[in-house]
Every structure is written in C-alpha cells, then in structure tokens.
DRENLOSE-121063 format. One record per residue (C-alpha): x, y, z. Coordinates in Angstrom, 1 decimal. Example, Ala and Ser with C-alpha at 12.3 -4.5 7.8 and 13.67 -1.06 7.14 Angstrom:
BEGIN
REC      x      y      z
REC   12.3   -4.5    7.8
REC   13.7   -1.1    7.1
***
This chain:
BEGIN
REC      x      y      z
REC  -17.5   31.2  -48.2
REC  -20.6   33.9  -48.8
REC  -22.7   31.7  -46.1
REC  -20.0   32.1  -43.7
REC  -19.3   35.4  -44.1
REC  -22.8   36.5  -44.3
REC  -24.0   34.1  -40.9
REC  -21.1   35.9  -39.1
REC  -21.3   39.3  -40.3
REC  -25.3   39.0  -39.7
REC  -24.7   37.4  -36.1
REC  -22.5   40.7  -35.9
REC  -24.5   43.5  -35.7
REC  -27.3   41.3  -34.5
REC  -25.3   41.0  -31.3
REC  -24.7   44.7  -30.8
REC  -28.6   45.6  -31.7
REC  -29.8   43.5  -29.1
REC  -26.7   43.8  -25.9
REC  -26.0   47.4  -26.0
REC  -29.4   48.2  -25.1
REC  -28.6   46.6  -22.3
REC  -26.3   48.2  -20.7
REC  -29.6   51.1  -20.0
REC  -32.3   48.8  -18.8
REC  -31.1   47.0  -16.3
REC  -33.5   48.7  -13.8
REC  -36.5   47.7  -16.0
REC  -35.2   43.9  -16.6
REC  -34.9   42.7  -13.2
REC  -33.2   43.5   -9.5
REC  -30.1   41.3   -9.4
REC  -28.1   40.7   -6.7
REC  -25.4   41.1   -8.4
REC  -24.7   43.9  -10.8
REC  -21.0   42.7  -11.9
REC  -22.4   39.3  -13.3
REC  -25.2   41.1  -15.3
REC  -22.6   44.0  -17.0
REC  -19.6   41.1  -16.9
REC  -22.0   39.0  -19.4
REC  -23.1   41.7  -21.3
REC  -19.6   43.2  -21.8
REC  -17.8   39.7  -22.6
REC  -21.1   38.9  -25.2
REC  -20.5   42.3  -26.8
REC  -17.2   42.3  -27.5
REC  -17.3   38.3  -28.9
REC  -19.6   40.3  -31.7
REC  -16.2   41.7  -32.7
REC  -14.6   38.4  -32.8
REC  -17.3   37.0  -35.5
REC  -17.1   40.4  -37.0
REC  -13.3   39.2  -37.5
REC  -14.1   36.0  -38.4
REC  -16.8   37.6  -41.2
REC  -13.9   39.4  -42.6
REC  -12.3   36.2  -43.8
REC  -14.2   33.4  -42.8
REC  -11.5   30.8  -44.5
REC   -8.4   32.4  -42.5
REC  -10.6   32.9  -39.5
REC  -12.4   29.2  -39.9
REC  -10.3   27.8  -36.7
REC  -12.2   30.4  -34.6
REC  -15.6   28.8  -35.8
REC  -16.0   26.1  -33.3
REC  -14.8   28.9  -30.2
REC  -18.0   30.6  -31.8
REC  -20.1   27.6  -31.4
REC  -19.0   27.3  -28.2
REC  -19.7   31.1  -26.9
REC  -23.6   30.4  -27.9
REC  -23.7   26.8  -26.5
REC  -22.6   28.6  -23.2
REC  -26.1   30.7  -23.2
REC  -28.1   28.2  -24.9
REC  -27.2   25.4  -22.7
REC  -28.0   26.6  -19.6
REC  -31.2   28.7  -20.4
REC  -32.6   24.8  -21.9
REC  -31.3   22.9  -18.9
REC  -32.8   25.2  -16.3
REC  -35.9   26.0  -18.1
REC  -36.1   22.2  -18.4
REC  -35.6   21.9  -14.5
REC  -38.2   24.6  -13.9
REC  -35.9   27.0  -12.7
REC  -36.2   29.5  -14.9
REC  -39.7   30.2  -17.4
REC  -40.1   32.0  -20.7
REC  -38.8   35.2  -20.7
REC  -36.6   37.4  -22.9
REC  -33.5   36.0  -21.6
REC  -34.7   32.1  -22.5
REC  -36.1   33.2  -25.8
REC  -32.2   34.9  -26.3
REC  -30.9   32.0  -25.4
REC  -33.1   29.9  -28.0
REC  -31.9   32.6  -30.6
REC  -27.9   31.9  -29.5
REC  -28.8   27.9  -30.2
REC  -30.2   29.0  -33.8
REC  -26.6   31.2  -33.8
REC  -24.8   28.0  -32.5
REC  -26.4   25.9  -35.3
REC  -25.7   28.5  -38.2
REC  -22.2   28.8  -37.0
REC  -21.2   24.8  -36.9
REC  -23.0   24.6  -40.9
REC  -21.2   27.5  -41.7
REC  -17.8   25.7  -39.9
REC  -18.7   22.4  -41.9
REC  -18.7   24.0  -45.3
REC  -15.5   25.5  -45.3
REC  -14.1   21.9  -44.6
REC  -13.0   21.2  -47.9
REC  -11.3   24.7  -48.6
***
C-alpha cells in the first residue's frame, strides 16, 4: 500500500509542478489555432492530479479508480507515440511529457496490480 500511495501522491504534485506553468506560457510554447483545446487539456490534466491526490489518500479504498488513472496517461501517451511514429509530430516537450505520462501509466498499473490481493 506505501508504493501506491507514494506513486500517486508523487504523480500528484508532479502534475501540478509541471501544468500550472502552463497556463502562463502559452505565447512562448506555440501559436495554436485554437486556444480552448490548449487551456481545455491543461485544465482537465490539472484537476485529474486531484483525483490521484484522492486516490493517494487511500490507495486500497480508492484502488477501483487505478485503471481510470491508467487510462488518463494512456490518452497522452498514446497519441504523442502514434504520431511521432507517423512523423507527424517530432521531439519536443510535449512528446517527452507524453513519454513521462507512459512511465506514469506504467507505475500506476504495478501500483493497481499489487493491491490485488488486499
């Protein structure tokens, strides 16, 4: 229960460190078309840090919310592979996050796994 608690809590405030910033550098990360998508993914990936905040709290009463985490970084991770794989997108700070979400993803399904038995 300590790895859980600790990957979760950990994935936590790792999440708020590196979105919040975010929401100040748009300018300096890129002109998108659209604004809403870029603040609409960085609000909806901020607050999902509460959630594993939540689940940190009590990782065996929160354990059925463990594979809805594993899902929220395949949905980053997946993409940013695929279309880096299709040459569509190269390295850049938003593929090396979404590398760092598939580590996330990983830690999150062991973490899942070893509560099986409790």
């Amino acid at each position: 229960m300590k790895f859980a608690r600790w990957v979760f809590l950990i994935a936590g405030v790792y999440g708020v460190l590196a979105l919040a910033p975010g929401f100040f550098t748009e300018a300096r990360l890129a002109p998108f078309s659209h604004p809403e998508f870029y603040y609409g993914f960085l609000g909806l990936a901020l607050v999902f840090q509460f959630v594993f905040f939540i689940i940190a709290s009590d990782p065996l009463r929160f354990r059925l919310l463990m594979p809805i985490a594993v899902l929220e970084k395949l949905s980053f991770f997946a993409p940013c592979v695929s279309l880096y794989a299709a040459g569509r997108i190269e390295v850049s700070p938003f593929f090396i996050g979404g590398l760092i979400d598939g580590a996330w993803m990983v830690l999150f399904a062991a973490a899942w796994l070893r509560l099986r038995g409790h």
